[in-house]
Structure formats: C-alpha cells, structure tokens
C-alpha positions in Angstrom: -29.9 15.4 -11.6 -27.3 12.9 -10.9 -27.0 11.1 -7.3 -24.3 13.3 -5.6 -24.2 16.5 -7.6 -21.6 18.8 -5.7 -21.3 16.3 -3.0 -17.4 16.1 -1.7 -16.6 12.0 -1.1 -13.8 11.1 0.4 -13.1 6.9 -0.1 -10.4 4.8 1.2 -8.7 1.6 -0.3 -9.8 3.7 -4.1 -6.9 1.9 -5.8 -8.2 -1.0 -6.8 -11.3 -3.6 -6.4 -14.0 -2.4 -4.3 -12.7 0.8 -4.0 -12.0 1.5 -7.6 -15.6 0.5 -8.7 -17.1 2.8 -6.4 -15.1 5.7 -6.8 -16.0 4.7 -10.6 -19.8 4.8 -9.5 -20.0 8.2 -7.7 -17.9 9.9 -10.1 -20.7 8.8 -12.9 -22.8 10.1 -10.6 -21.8 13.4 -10.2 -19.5 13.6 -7.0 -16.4 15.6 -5.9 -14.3 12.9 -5.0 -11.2 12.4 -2.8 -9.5 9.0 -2.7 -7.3 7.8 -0.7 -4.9 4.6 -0.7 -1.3 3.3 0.1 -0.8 2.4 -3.6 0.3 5.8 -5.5 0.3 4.6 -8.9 -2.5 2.0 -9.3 -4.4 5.3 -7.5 -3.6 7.8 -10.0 -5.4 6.0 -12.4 -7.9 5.5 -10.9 -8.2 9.1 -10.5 -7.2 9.3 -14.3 -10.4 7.2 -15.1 -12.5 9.3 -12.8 -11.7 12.5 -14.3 -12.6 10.9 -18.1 -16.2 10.1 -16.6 -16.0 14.5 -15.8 -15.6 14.1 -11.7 -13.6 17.1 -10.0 -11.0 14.5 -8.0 -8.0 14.8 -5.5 -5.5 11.4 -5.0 -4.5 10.9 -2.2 -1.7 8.5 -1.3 -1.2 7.5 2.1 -2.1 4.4 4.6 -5.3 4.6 6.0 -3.4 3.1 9.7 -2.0 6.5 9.8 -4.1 9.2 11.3 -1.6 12.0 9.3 -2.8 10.9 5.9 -6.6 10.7 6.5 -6.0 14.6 8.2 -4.2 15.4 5.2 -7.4 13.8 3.1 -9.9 16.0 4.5 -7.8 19.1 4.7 -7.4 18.6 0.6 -11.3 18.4 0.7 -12.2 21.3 2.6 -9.3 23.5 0.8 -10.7 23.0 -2.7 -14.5 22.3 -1.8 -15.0 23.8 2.2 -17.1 21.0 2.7 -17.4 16.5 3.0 -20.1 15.0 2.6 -19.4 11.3 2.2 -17.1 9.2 3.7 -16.4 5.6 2.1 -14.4 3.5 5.3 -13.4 0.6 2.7 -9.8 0.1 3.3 -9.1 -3.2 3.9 -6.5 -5.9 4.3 -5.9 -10.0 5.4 -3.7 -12.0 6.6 -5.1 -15.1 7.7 -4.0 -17.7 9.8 -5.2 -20.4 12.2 -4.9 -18.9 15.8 -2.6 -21.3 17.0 0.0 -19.8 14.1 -1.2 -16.3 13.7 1.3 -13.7 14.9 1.0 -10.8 16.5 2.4 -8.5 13.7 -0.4 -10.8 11.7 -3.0 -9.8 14.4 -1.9 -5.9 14.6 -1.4 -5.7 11.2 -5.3 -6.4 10.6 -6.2 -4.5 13.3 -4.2 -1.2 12.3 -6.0 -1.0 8.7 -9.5 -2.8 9.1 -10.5 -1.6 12.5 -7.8 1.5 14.0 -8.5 2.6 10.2 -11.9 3.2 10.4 -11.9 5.3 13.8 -9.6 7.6 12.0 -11.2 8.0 8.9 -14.6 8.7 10.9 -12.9 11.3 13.5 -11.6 13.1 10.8 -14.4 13.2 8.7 -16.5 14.1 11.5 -15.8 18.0 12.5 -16.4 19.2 9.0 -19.9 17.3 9.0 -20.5 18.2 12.7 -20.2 22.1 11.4 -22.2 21.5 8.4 -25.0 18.9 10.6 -25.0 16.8 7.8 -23.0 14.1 6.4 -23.1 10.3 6.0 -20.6 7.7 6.6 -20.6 4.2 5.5 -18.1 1.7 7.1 -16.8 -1.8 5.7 -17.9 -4.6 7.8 -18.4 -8.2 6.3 -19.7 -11.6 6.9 -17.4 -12.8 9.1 -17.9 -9.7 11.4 -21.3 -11.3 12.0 -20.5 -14.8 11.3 -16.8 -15.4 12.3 -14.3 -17.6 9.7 -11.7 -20.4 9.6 -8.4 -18.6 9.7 -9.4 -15.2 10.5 -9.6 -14.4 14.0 -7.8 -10.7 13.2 -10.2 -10.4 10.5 -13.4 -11.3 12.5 -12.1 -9.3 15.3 -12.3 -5.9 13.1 -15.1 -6.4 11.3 -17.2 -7.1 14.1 -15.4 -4.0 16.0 -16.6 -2.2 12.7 -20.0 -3.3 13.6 -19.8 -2.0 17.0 -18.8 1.4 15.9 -21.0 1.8 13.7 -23.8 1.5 15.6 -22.4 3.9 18.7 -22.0 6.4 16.1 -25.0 6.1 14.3 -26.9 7.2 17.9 -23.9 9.3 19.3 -24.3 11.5 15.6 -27.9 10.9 14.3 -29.3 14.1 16.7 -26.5 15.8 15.2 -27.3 15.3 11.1 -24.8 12.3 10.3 -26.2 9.3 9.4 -23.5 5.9 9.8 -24.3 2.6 8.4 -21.9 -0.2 7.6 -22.2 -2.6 4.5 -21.6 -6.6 5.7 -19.9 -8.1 1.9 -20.0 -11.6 1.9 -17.5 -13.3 -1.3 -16.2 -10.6 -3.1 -14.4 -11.0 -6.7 -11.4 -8.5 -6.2 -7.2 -8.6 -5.9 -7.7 -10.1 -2.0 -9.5 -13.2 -3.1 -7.4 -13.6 -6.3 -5.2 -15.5 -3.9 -7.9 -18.0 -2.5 -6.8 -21.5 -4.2 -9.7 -22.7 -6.9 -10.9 -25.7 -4.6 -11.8 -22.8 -1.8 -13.4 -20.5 -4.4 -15.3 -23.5 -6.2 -16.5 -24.2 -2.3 -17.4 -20.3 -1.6 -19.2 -20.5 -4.4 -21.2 -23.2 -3.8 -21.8 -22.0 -0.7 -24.0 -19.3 -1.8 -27.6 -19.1 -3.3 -26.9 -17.1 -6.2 -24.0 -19.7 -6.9 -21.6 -16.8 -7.6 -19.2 -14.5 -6.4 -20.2 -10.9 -5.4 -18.3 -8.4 -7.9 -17.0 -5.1 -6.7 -19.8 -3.1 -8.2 -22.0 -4.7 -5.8 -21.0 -3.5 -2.8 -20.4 -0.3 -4.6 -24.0 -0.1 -5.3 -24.5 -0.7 -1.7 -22.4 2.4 -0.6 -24.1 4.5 -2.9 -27.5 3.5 -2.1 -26.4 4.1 2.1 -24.8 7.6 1.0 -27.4 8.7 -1.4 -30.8 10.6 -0.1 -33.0 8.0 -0.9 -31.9 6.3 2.2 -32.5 9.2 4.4 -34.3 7.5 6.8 -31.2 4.2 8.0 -28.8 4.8 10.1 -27.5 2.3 12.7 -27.8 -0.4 10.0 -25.4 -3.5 8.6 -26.6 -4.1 5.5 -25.3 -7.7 3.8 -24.5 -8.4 0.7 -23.6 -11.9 0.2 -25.8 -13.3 -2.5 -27.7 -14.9 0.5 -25.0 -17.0 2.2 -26.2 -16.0 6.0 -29.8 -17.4 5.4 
C-alpha cells in the first residue's frame, strides 16, 4: 500500500518549488490532496501534474496571510472527503534587508505569510482533526530560525516563531491525537534562491558538507517522512535539513 492511501492533505505554497515537489510526492503516494497558493495558474498545473500521477486533487488559489482562503481550503476538503489528515504549513516568502534599511511593509510582509500564515493554516486544520483525534501537521521552519542570517531579521523572526509554535502545539494537541513537527531547510535550490547572486550561492555552497544545494525533493521527503506513520512516535521536533551546515 502506498504511504497515504485515502489520506486528505492539504499543502500550502503548492505552486512551485518546495511545494510543487511535495504535492508531487504524496500524490505518488497515494494522497487526497488539496493545494493551496496565491499563484492560480502555475497552481493549476501543478494540480494538472498531480492528477496524471492518479491523485484525487482540489486547487486552491488564495494567500495563505488570509484566514478566508485557508477556511475556504479545508471546507473544499471536508465537502468532498469529510475528513484532513495532513497539513503541509510551507508557504513562504523573503524580503531581505539589513535592519537599518528594512521597512516595515518589508518586516509585516514576512510576518503576514511565514509566521501569521502558519497560525492560520494550523487553526483551521485543527477542528476537523480535533473531531477525528488524529491528524499531523508539519510546519516550515529553517536554518535561520535556529541560527539567525545577514539580512533577514523578518525572516529569522518567523521562522523561529515557527519553532515556537510548533512545539506549544505539539504538547497543547499530542493528548488529543495530533502530532506537529516542523522541518528546519537549510539552502534550498527553488524560485526564492534563483535570485541569490552566483558569488553568494558559490559561498552557500561551500558552506556546507555535502558541498551542494538542498533540492526541493528533499525537504519534501522530510514532510512525508513527519506525516507518514512510520514516524508515529515525534512530535515536538525540528528536524534540519541542511546537508550539515549547523554542525
């Protein structure tokens, strides 16, 4: 049997990257899938693609700073399945700046997607997996959560708030069924590190023990591994995946 047969999985930020490659995964392995992201086109593809690999999926276009479109995401769930399993929290945006320059729209901006996003994607989620007592919920973190970065004080500020939700969930909702972990990436290969200049990647790079890049199927393997039964047993956990660049 595949990995999530007739488990309902509702991912955010599906339209491209990270997203993409792990709505990609769980449709291959077997999920009900609802995905959610601002961008309506690239999105519908993605569902296009998911369907070809025989997954039963709903798009969703909406931004995940708005609670109205993650309500309207589990609503399209529990209409055509009564049931979510899985939530993905991966939405995620930058715009980086040295603090003396970084803006406040910069600052809120950040905040709205990568942090304000996550507390709405996980209160909608949750009543659905409250009634069943069951359910799992991974949240994006990364690196710089634990580590901090040059540039990114919005970005460091959200991820480690992601951190910190994840673990008051994980004991508010373990007695209750749900399991929450979040998944730390470190340098990812997607759309928002196309920008990064070749003399920063060539450094990122080097910065790392396996002297490469993550790719999006990574951390996709990550979230599938965190949702799946096999880790029944974590919750409360921030698991890295960084090719080593923390040791």
């Amino acid at each position: 049997m595949k990995r999530f047969t007739d488990r309902v999985a509702l991912i955010s930020g599906a339209a491209q990257g990270i997203g993409e490659a792990t709505a990609l995964l769980f449709a291959a392995q077997g999920a009900r899938l609802v995905l959610l992201d601002l961008h309506a086109e690239s999105l519908a593809r993605v569902a296009e693609r998911c369907a070809a690999l025989g997954a039963d999926v709903i798009a969703q276009p909406g931004s995940v700073a708005e609670r109205s479109a993650w309500d309207a995401a589990v609503a399209a769930a529990l209409a055509r399945w009564q049931r979510l399993d899985i939530l993905i929290n991966n939405a995620g945006i930058t715009r980086d700046a040295r603090f003396e320059h970084m803006g406040v729209e910069q600052f809120d901006a950040v905040i709205d997607v990568n942090l304000r996003g996550v507390f709405h994607g996980a209160q909608a989620a949750l009543q659905p997996m409250l009634a069943a007592g069951r359910g799992v919920i991974v949240n994006t973190s990364s690196v710089v959560g634990l580590h901090g970065n040059f540039g990114q004080t919005n970005y460091a500020a959200a991820k480690a708030g992601v951190i910190g939700m994840t673990k008051t969930w994980a004991r508010e909702f373990g007695p209750r069924g749900i399991r929450v972990n979040a998944v730390a990436p470190g340098f990812i290969a997607t759309p928002m590190t196309a920008a990064v200049p070749a003399k920063v990647t060539e450094k990122m790079t080097a910065a790392v023990p396996l002297q490469r890049l993550g790719a999006p199927a990574d951390i996709a393997n990550a979230y599938a591994f965190l949702a799946s039964d096999e880790a029944a047993y974590i919750t409360g956990t921030v698991l890295e995946v960084s090719g080593g660049l923390s040791m």
